[in-house]
Structure formats: structure tokens, C-alpha cells
N, C-alpha and C positions, 0 to 999 in steps of 0.2 A: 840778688840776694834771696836765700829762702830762710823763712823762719821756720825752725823746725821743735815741736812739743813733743816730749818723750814721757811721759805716765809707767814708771817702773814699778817694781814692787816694794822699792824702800822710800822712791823721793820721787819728785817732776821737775822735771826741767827745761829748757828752751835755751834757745842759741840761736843766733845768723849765722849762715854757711854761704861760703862766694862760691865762684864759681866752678873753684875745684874741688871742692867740698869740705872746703878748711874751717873751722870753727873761725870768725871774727875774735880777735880779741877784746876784751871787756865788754862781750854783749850776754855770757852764760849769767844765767838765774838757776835758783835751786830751791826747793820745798821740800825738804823730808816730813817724812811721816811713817808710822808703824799701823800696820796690818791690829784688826782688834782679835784678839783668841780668847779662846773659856774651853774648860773642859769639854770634852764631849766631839771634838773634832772642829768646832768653830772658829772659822779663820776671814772674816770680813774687813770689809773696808764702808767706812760712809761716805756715802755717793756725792754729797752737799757739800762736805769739809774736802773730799779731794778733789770736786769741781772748784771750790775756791783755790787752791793752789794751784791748779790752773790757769787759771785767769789771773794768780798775784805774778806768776812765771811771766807770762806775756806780757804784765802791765809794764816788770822789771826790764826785761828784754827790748821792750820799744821804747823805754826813757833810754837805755843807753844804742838806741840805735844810731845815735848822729856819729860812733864809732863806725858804722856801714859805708862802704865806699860807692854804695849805688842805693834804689831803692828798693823795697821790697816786692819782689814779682814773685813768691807766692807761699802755702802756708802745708808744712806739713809735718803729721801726726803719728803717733807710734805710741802704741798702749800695749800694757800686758795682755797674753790670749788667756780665756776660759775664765773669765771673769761674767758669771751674770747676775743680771739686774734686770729688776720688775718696776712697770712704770704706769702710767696712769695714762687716759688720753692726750692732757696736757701737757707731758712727760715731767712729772711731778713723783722722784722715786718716790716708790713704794715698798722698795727691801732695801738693803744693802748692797754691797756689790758683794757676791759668795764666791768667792775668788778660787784658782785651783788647787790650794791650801786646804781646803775645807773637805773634810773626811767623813762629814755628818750623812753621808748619802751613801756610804760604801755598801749596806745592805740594799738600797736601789739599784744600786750596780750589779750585786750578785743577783738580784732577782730578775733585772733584764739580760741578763745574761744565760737567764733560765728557760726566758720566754723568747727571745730574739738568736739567730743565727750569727753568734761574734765575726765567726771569721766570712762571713760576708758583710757584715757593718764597718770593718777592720779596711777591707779593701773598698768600700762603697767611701766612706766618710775618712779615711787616712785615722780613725781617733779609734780606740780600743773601749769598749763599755766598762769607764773608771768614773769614780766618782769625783775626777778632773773635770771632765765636762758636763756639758750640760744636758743628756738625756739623763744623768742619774741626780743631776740636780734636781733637775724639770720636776721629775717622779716624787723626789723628796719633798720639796714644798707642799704637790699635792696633795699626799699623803698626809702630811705633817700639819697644813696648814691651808686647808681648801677652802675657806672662806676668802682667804687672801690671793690663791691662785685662781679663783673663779674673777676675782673681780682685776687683777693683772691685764690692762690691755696692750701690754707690749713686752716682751721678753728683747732685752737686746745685753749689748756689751757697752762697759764703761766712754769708749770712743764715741757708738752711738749716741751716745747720752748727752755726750757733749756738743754733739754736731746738733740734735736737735734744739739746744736750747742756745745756738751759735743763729740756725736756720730753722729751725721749726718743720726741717725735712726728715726722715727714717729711712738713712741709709747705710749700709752693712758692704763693707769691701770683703770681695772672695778671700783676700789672706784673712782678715777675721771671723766669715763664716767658715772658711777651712779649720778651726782650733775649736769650735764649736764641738763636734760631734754632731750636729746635725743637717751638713754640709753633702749633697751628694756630689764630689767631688768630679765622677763620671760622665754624670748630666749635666754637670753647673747650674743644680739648685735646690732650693733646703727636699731633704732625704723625707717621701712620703709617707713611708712603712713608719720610721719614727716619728713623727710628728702625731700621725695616727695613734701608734699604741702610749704614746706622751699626753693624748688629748687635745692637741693645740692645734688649732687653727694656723695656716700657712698668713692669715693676715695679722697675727698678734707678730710677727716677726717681720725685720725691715727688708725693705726692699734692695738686692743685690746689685752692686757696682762691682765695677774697677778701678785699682786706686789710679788711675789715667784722669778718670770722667770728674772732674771738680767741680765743686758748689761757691757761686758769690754771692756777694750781697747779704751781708752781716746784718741780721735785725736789732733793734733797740734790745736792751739801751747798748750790747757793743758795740753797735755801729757806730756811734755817739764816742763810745770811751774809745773805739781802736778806729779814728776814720783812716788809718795809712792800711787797715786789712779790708777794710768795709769789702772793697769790690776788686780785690787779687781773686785768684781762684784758689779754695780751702781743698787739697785732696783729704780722698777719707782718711779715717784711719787704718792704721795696718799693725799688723802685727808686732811684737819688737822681736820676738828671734828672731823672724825674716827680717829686717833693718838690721837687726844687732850681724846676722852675713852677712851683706853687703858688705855695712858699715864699716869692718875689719879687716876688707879686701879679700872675699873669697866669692865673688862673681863670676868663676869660670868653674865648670867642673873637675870637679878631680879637687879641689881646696878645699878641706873639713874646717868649718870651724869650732873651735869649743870652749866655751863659755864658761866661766865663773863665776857669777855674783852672787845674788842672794841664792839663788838654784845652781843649777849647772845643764848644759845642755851643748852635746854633738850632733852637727849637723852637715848634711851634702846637698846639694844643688843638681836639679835633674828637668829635661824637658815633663811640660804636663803630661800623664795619663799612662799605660802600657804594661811597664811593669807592676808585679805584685811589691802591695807592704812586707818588707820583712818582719817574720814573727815577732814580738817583742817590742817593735820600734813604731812610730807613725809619720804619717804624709802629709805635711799642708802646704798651701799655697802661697806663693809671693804674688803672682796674679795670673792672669788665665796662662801663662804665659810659660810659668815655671812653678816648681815644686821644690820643695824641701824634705829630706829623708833625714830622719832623725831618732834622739832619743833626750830623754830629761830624768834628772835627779832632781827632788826637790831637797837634798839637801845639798848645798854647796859652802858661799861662804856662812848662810847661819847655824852649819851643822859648828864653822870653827869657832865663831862669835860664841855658842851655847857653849864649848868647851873650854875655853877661855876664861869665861865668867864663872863657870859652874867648879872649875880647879882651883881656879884663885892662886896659878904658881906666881911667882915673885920675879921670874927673867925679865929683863928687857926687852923690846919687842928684836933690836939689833942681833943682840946674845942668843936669842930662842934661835931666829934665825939661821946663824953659824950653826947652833949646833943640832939644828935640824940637816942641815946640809953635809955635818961630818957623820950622823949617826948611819949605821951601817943597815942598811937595806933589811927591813920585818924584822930587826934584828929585837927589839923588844916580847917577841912573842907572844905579841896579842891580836885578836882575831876582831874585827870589827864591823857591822852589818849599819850602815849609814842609811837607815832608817825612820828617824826621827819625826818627820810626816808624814809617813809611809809608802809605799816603794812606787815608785814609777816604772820607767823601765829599769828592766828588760822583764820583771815578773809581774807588774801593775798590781799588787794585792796592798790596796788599803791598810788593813788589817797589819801589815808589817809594821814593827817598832824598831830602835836601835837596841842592839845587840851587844856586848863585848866580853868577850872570853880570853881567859889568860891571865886576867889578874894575878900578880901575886904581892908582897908583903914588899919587893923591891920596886915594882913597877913605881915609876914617878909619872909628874904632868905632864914633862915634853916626851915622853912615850906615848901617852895616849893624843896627844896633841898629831903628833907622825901617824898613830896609829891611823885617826882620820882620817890624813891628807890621802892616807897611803888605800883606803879603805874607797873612796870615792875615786882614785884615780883607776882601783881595782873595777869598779862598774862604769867607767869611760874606756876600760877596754873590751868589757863584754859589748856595750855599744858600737865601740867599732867594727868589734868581731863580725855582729849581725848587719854592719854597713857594706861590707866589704863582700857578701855573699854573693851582694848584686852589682856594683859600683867600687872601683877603685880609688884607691888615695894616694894620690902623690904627695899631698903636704898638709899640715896642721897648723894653726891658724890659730894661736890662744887668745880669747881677750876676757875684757869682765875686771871690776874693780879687784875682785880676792885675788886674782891671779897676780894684775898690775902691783900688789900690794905683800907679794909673798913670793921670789925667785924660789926660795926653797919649795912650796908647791909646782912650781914651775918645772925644776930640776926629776923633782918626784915621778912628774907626770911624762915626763920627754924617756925616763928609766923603763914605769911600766908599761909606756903603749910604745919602745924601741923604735924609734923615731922622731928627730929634730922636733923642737916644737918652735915657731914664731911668734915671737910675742907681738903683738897688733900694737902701732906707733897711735892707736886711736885709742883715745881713752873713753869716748862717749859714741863705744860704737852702733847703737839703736838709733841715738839720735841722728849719726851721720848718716848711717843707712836712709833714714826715710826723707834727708835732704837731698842724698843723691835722686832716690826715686821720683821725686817731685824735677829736681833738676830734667831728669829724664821724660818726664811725663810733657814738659815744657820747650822738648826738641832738643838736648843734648845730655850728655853725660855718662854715656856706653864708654865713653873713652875710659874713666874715670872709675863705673864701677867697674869694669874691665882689665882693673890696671894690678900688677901684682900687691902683693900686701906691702903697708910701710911696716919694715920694722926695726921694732926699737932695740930688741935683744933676741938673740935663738940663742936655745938651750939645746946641747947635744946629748944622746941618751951616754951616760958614761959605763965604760966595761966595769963589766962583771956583774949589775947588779940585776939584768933581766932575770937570772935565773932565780935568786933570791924572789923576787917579785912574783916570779909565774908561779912558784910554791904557797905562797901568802895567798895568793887570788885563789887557786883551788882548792887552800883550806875559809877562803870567805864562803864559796861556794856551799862547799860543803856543809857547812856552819847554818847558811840562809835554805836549802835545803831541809837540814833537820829541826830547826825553828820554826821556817814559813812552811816547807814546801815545794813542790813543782810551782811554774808559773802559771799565769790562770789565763794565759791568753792562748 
């Protein structure tokens, strides 16, 4: 059995997975929590409060393990990417965790982007100079806050944080430093040039693993509280896009998968190293081993959540449904730039808001509700546009709570990117993902991540309404053009 902790961006959770990578039944735990925001671009998390939901997750998790049909052989982890966090010698946070939400650094990004070569950072580090990761974070703290960045002995990510205060060790698995930005992906190890012009010391940052290489021997007091983990072996943390592929069954090349939850993000599976990043898009790691080609909206499902709340229409959630699925393709005529935290890919410009054009005096809430869905499925096809320049796709792979929770996005989505979409039979695909890899790490489980996707429903694109759709996209375009701009990468 592997226990597997997943650190998302809405909640935590933990689960047992046997040996085929089946969730145990009645051993899932849950911890929601919300991200803290304030004007100004500030999107944090407290490092304290979402460590204890960590540890309420596993405490949950191992009361109901006597549901396990064997014992637990081992422990693994999956946290959001480009989350960082300032820590003390004794790893005693010292910030928050400034998650890749956070916009407060967008003018550190244009100015390293003034001073630094992008598109060699772009292909060095797989991450594009946003104020997603952490060179433009790094720079903003300084600036902002140098008394506190001086005295910062350790710059790491959430996972980190947790491992040292599990072990008292500082170690950073490649899929996590790959989401970094300060990853030289090339050489397999943190990127000189940046760290330099960042000011940081190569030893304020943890030292680089494989999620293979595992750590035991749990110190007090969990050793105490968890003696069945004391002495399994903890792989690091990893990424959860990379789990959240796996997890869904897209282990082979040629299987995109794309996500919906709180964000959104399409992704492909590719040997390390060779080829170039496509414009627009970036490259991290699953471990030395493999790469992921990808792209991210930070708005997915809390673009619909914010629409929802903010209309206050009256349907049913069943009702809305149907008549999202009869309504006739942009047939509303409105234009919509899904924006809302600002743009990721494929233009990465911070500075992007949401947009909508067309209102009129008839427009209702399940128009603009479509408008959405139809608006983000609009920049999952530019994504795949720029996947496919280099790498082929034979099939599409949906998973992610919004998706499991909305066939009519579903339907939307299978329309404008004109091909099938599978709905993933997993519901907790980051979590399974990083069970599989642990499973793997531990002498088996190629079969499994290897094996095609389960699923639960495909959606087939239905005639006639690509055309409609491809009109709608190249008036978004057009639209984010004369608002934003070109892209800035």
C-alpha cells in the first residue's frame, strides 16, 4: 500500500492506493482551505495552517487504515508548483507561501526580462520570466522587503518544507525544481546566471533529488504520532501537474492531458532534453527521466465559481446544465478574455485582466456563464495549437474536479479543440499519479502507469459547431490583442 498526500490549491488530501493504483476505499481524508488575496495582486497561503492540514490528512488517513488490505511500504507526495517560501535555519517559515497566483512581482518580471536573455532562460529553465515563478518573486521580496530577504536562509517550496520538518533534511526533487524558474533543466542544476543576478547563494536553496531517492526515519514528535511511517521510505515531493498525468492515464506519448480545477492546464509527455520550448508554452520535469510540454490558464474552475456568484442567476445547477448543452455554439455574441489572474499562457502578460465584450440589454447569466466555458476552451486550443508544432496528439485525456462536475464543459471543449475528449475514470488524479510513482520507484508499476486511460465518459466533438467556435476564437483573439497586445514571450 502507498500513502499518498496531495497539497492542491483548494484542499489536502491523502489516500491508500494498492497495488494497482486504486484508491482504498474509506481511507480518503480532506482539508479545504482558501488561498488568502488583497488588492494589489496578493495571493498567499500560510505555511503553519496548511502544514497542519497536512498532518490532520494523515493522522485521518492512518485511523482508518485497518481498511488496508496490507501494510504501508511507502509514502508519497504531490504539491502545487511555484509556490515559494522563505525559511529560517531551523525551517521556521518566515513568509508565506506566495503561490503562482500572485501578481505582486509582475514589474520584476518585466525588468528581468530587460536585463536577462528570455528566450535562452525559456529553453535553459523550461519557465518563461513571469511573475509565476520564482526569479521574479525572488527580486520582489528583495526589493520590497530586504531586510527580510537578507536574513531568509533558505528559499524552498511548500513540499520542501514539509519534508524538513518530517526530517530535518533540504531536499528539492527535479519535478519541483523544474516549476521553479530557476532550474537549469540542461545541466540538472539550479541555473547560475539567475541565482547571480537574483543575489542568492546556491546554498540558501535545497539540495537536488529524484523522486526515486527516498528519505526514512521520521523525527519526533511524528515518529511518535506516525510509528507505521517512522521508517517506510518518504519519496520527495513532486509536482502535481506531473502526477495529476500520470494519475489520469496519459503515461505514453501522444496522450495530452488537460485539466480543470481550480486552473487549467494541457499537457504532453516527452523524453528529457532536445528539443526547443515552444513559444508560448513551458517544460518541466517528472524526473530525470521525462519531461512535460505544456501550457496553464490560471483561470479555470474559479474563473466559473466567480461567475456564478457574481450573476446570482436563479437555474438549477441540473437546468443550467441542459441548457448550456442546447445553447447554440458563441451563439450569444459575446467575446470574452478569461483573464481574471492574469494571463499565463500562451501570452504570459501579468498585467492581463478579464475582458468581455458584447453585452447587451438581452444578454442573460447562462450566456455569459457559456461565454466562459467557451472563452477558456478558446485558449486550450491555442495551447494545443503550440503543442502540436512539435509533438503529435493522438488523444485527449480530461480530468480535474470542474470538468468531472460539468459534461456541458465537457461537450464545449470536445467542439472547439474537434476531437474526442476522455473523461479520466480518476477522480483524484495528482494524488494517484504520485502513488503510481512511488509504486514505481519501489520496483513495479510501468504496467499501470502505462496502461490506457480509464474512462468514464468520451465526449464526441458534434457537427457543425467547429465552425462557429473557430470564428469566436479569432474574435477572442483579436479582442486580447487590442486590450493586451502581442505576447511578451
Amino acid at each position: 500500500m502507498i500513502l499518498s498526500v496531495d497539497v492542491g490549491s483548494s484542499s489536502v488530501r491523502a489516500s491508500l492506493y494498492d497495488s494497482r493504483g486504486e484508491p482504498v476505499e474509506g481511507t480518503a481524508s480532506r482539508r479545504p482551505y482558501r488561498f488568502d488575496t488583497a488588492d494589489g495582486g496578493r495571493v498567499e497561503a500560510d505555511a503553519e495552517a496548511l502544514f497542519d492540514r497536512v498532518t490532520e490528512c494523515i493522522d485521518e488517513t492512518l485511523s482508518r487504515a485497518s481498511a488496508a488490505p496490507s501494510p504501508i511500504a511507502g509514502v508519497a507526495f504531490s504539491t502545487f508548483w511555484h509556490g515559494l517560501l522563505g525559511a529560517s535555519r531551523d525551517g521556521t517559515a518566515m513568509t508565506p507561501v506566495v503561490t503562482w497566483a500572485d501578481t505582486r512581482s509582475r514589474g520584476q518580471a518585466a525588468a528581468l526580462r530587460g536585463l536577462l536573455d528570455e528566450r535562452q532562460i525559456l529553453q535553459r529553465t523550461g519557465c518563461h520570466l513571469h511573475a509565476s515563478y520564482f526569479p521574479a518573486k525572488l527580486l520582489w521580496l528583495r526589493e520590497t522587503l530586504p531586510g527580510l530577504f537578507r536574513t531568509v536562509d533558505w528559499w524552498c517550496s511548500f513540499g520542501e518544507y514539509c519534508y524538513f520538518r518530517f526530517f530535518g533534511s533540504r531536499v528539492c526533487s527535479i519535478s519541483m525544481a523544474s516549476g521553479s524558474g530557476l532550474f537549469d533543466r540542461q545541466a540538472a542544476h539550479w541555473d547560475m546566471e539567475l541565482l547571480s543576478a537574483l543575489h542568492v547563494a546556491e546554498p540558501r536553496l535545497s539540495a537536488l533529488t529524484d523522486y526515486d531517492i527516498p528519505l526514512r526515519g521520521l523525527h519526533d514528535p511524528f515518529a511518535r504520532r506516525w510509528p507505521a511511517l517512522r521508517d517506510v521510505p518518504w519519496f520527495p515531493a513532486l509536482g502535481d501537474g506531473a502526477c495529476s498525468h500520470l494519475g489520469c492515464g496519459c503515461g505514453m506519448p501522444g496522450r495530452a492531458s488537460l485539466m480543470v480545477g481550480t486552473t487549467g492546464a494541457m499537457r504532453l509527455m516527452s523524453g528529457p532534453g532536445g528539443q526547443a520550448v515552444p513559444a508560448g508554452l513551458w517544460r518541466y520535469s517528472l524526473d530525470a527521466r521525462r519531461e512535460l510540454t505544456g501550457g496553464v490558464l490560471g483561470d479555470g474552475g474559479n474563473l466559473i465559481e466567480w461567475a456564478r456568484g457574481s450573476l446570482g442567476h436563479a437555474m438549477e445547477p441540473a437546468a443550467l446544465e441542459a441548457a448550456l448543452l442546447a445553447a447554440p455554439p458563441a451563439g450569444h455574441g459575446l467575446t470574452f478574455l478569461p483573464f481574471l489572474t492574469g494571463e499565463r499562457s500562451t501570452g504570459w502578460d501579468p498585467r492581463a485582466r478579464g475582458t468581455l465584450s458584447g453585452v447587451t440589454l438581452e444578454t442573460r447569466a447562462p450566456d455569459i456563464l457559456q461565454a466562459c466555458m467557451e472563452a477558456v476552451a478558446y485558449r486550450f486550443a491555442a495551447i494545443r495549437r503550440a503543442l502540436e508544432e512539435s509533438s503529435e496528439i493522438t488523444e485527449i485525456v480530461g480530468t480535474g474536479g470542474a470538468l468531472l462536475g460539468s459534461p456541458a464543459w465537457c461537450q464545449i471543449l470536445a467542439d472547439v479543440l474537434e476531437m474526442p475528449l476522455v473523461l479520466s475514470s480518476s477522480a483524484e488524479a495528482s494524488s494517484r499519479g504520485a502513488a503510481l510513482l512511488a509504486r514505481e520507484a519501489l520496483g513495479g508499476g510501468r504496467d499501470v502507469i502505462e496502461a490506457p486511460p480509464s474512462a468514464a465518459r468520451t465526449f464526441l466533438p458534434r457537427p457543425g459547431h467547429a465552425r462557429a467556435h473557430r470564428d469566436a476564437a479569432a474574435a477572442q483573439e483579436r479582442l486580447r490583442r487590442e486590450v493586451i497586445g502581442g505576447t511578451q514571450s
